[in-house]
C-alpha positions as CSV (number, residue, x, y, z in Angstrom):
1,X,-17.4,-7.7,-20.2
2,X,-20.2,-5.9,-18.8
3,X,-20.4,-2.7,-17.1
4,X,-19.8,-2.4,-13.1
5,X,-21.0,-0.2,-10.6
6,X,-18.3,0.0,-8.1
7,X,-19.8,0.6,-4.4
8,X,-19.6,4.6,-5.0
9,X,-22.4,4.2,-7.4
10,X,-19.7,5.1,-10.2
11,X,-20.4,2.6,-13.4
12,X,-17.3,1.6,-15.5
13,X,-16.2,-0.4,-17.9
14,X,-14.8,-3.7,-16.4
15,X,-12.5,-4.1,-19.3
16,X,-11.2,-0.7,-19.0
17,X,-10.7,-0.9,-15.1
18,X,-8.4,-4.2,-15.9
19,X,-6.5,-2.2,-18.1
20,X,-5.6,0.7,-15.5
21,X,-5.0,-1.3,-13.0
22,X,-2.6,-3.8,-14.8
23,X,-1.1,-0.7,-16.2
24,X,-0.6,0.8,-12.3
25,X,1.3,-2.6,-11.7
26,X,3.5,-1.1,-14.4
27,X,3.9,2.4,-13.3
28,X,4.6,0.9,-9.8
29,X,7.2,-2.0,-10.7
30,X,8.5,1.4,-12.3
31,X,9.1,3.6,-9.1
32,X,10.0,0.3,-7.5
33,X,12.6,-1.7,-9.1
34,X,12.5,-5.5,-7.4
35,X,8.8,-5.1,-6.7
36,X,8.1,-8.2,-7.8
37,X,10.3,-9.8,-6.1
38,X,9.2,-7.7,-2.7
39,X,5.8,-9.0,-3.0
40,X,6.9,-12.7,-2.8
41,X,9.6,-11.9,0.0
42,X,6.0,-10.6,1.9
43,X,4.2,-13.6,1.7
44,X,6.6,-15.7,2.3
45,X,7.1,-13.8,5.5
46,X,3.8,-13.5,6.4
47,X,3.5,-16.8,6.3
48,X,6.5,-18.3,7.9
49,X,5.7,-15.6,11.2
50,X,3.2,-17.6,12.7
51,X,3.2,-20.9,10.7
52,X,0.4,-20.7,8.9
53,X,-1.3,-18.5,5.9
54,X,-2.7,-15.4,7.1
55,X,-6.7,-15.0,8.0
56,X,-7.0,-11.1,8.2
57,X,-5.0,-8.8,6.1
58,X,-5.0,-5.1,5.5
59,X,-3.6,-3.1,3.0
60,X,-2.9,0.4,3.8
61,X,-2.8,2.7,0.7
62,X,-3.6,-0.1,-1.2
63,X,-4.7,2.1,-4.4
64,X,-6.3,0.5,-6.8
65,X,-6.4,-2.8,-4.5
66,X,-3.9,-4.8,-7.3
67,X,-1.4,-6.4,-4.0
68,X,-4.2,-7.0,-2.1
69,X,-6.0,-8.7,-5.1
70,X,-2.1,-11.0,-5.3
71,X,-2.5,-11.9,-1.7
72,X,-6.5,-12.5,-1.6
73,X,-5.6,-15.1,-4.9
74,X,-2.7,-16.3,-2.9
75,X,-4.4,-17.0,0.3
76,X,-8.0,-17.7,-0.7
77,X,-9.3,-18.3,3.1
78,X,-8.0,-15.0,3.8
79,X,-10.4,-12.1,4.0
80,X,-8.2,-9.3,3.0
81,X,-8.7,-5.4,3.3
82,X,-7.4,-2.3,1.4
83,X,-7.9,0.8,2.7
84,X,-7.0,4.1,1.0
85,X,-7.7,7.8,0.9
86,X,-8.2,8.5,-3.0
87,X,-11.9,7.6,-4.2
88,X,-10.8,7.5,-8.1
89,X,-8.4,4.8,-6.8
90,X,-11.1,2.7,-4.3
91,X,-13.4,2.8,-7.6
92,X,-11.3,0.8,-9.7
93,X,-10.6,-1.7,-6.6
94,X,-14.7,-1.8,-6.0
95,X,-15.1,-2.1,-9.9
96,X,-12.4,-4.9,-10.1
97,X,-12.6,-7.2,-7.2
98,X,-15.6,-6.3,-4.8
99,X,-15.8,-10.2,-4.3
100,X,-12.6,-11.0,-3.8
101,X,-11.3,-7.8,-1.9
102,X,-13.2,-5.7,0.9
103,X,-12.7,-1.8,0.3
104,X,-12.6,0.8,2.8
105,X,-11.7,4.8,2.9
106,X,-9.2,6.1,5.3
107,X,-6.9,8.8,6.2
108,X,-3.5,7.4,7.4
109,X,-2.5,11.0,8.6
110,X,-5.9,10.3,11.5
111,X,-5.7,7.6,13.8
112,X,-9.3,7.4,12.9
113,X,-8.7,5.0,10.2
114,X,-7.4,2.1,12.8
115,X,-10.9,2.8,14.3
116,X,-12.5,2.3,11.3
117,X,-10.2,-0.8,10.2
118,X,-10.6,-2.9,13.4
119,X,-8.9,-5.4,15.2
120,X,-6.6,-9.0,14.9
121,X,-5.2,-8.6,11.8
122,X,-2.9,-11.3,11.2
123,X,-1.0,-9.0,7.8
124,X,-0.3,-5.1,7.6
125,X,1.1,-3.9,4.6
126,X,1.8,-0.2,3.2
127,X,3.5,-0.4,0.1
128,X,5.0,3.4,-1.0
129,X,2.5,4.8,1.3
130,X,4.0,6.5,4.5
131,X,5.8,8.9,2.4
132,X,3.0,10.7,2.2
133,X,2.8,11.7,5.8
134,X,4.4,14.3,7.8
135,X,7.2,12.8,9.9
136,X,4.7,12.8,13.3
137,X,2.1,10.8,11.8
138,X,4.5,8.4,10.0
139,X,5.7,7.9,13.9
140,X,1.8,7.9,15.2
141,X,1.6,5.6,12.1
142,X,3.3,2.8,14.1
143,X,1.3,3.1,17.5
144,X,-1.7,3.0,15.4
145,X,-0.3,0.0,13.1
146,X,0.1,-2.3,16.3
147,X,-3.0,-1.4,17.6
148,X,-5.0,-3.1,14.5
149,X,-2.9,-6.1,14.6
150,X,-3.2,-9.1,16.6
151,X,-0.5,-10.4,18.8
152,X,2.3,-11.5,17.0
153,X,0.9,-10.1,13.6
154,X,3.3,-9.0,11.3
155,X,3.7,-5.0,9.9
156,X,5.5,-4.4,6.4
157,X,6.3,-1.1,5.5
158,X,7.8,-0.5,2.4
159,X,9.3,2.8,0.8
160,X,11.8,5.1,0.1
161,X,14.5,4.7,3.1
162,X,18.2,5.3,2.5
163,X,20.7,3.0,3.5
164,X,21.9,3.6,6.4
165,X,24.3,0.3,7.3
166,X,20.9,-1.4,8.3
167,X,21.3,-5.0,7.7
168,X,18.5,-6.5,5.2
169,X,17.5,-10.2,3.6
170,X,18.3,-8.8,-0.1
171,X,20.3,-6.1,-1.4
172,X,20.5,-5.0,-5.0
173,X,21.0,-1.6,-6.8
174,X,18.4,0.3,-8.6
175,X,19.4,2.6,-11.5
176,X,18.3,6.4,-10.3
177,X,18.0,6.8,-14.3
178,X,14.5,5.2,-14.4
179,X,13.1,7.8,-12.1
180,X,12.5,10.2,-14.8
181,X,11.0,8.0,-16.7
182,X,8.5,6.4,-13.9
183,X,7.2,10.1,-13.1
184,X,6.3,10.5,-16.7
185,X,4.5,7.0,-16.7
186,X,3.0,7.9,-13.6
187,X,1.5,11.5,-15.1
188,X,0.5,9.6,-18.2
189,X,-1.6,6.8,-16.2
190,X,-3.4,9.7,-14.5
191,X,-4.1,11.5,-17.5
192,X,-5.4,8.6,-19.9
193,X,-8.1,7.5,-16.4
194,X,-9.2,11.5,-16.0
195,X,-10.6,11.2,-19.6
196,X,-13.2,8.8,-18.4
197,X,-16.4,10.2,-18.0
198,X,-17.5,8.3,-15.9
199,X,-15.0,9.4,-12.8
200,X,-15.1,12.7,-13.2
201,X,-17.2,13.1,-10.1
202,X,-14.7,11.4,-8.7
203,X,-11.9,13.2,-9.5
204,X,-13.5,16.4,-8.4
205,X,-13.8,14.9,-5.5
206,X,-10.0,13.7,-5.6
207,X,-9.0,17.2,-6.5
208,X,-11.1,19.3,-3.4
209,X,-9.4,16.2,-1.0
210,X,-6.5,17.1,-1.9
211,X,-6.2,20.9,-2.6
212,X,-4.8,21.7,1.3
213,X,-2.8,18.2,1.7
214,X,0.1,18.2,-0.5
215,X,2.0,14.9,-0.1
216,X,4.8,15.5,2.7
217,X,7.2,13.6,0.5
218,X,8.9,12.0,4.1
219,X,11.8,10.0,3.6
220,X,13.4,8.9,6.6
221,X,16.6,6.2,6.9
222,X,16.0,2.2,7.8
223,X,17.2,2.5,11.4
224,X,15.1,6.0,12.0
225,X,11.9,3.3,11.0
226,X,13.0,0.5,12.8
227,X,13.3,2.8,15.7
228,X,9.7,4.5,15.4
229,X,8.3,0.8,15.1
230,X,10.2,-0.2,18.6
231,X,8.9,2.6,20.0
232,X,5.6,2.1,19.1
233,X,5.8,-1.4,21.3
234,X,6.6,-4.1,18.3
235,X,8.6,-6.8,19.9
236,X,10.6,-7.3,16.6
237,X,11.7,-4.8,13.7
238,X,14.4,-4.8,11.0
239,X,15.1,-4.7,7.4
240,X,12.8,-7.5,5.4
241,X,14.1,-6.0,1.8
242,X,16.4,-3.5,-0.2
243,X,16.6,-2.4,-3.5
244,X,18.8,0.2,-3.8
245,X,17.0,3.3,-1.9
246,X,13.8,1.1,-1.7
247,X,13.9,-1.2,1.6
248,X,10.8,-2.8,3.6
249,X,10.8,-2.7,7.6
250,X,9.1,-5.8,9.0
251,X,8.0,-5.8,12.6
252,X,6.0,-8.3,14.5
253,X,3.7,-7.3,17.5
């Protein structure tokens, strides 16, 4: 394939961004056991809340934009959004799918990036993300959440929540074992991507971002997110998903 220039300006190799990406699907099924199977429990969810397949959809923290790429190919009339704070990862979703999926930069930890999002989406997802914030912006996270969707849209958050007696649609047991090993996979797929010339700007940039913002590394149980989401006005919340200390809140406006 041809080389790309992603919106940034940054030029890569299209056969190399496939690559990383499809390797960040590993990495990620990795820190997620069930992923797969989360993914499908989603759509199927998004789909059955209203009756009909979703127009608007946003990922939040969507990376390098591979979910929202499964739910753009899965609902073709949908225009779907990811929106993420890292510019190495918005380059590989601009240099993969810039047709297919609509990229924007945002900080979740602002309520500046509903702002920037917009209003009446149908589909909010963020997949591993809210861990990242400090517990008062994963609560601010909720008002802000509802505020981009459209009445009777549907929220999924996904992450690490410990099972507090919360009742959820699946239930099965990860092995803690694997963790090890999907924080060395993880270091690795950051390593082989920062030898590529091309994104070193990039990275630089990454690196001055995130030099006074180290990740929060919030975990918080089920019922502590099913209450923030309440809270925050959704008429609905509870458990969608579990995997072990993995579950999904789903909560319709």
């Amino acid at each position: 394939m041809a080389p790309t220039t992603s919106a940034s300006g940054t030029a890569l190799d299209r056969d190399q961004v496939v690559r990383w990406r499809a390797a960040w699907a590993e990495v990620m099924g990795g820190f997620v056991p069930g992923l797969a199977t989360l993914e499908e429990i989603v759509c199927r969810a998004a789909e059955t809340v209203r009756g009909r397949m979703p127009s608007r959809v946003l990922d939040l923290g969507g990376g390098p934009g591979v979910l929202a790429e499964r739910m753009a190919n899965r609902w073709p009339g949908a225009a779907v959004t990811v929106m993420d704070i890292d510019p190495v990862l918005l380059a590989l979703t601009r240099g993969a799918v810039p047709d297919l999926v609509r990229s924007l930069d945002g900080d979740l930890s602002s309520p500046a990036w509903a702002t920037r999002a917009g209003e009446g989406y149908d589909v909010v997802t963020a997949v591993m993300t809210l861990h990242y914030l400090a517990p008062p912006q994963a609560r601010a996270f909720y008002d802000d959440a509802r505020r981009v969707l459209s009445p009777g849209g549907l929220l999924v958050v996904a992450d690490l929540m410990p099972d507090d007696g919360v009742a959820s649609v699946m239930n099965a047991l990860d092995p803690a074992d694997g963790e090890a090993a999907a924080e060395l996979a993880w270091a690795q797929w950051w390593s082989d991507v920062a030898e590529a010339a091309s994104l070193r700007p990039l990275f630089a940039e990454r690196a001055a971002m995130f030099q006074a913002r180290p990740p929060a590394g919030f975990t918080a149980s089920a019922s502590w997110h099913v209450t923030a989401a309440r809270a925050a006005g959704f008429a609905e919340a509870g458990l969608l998903w579990r995997c072990g200390r993995h579950a999904a809140l789903a909560a319709v406006a």
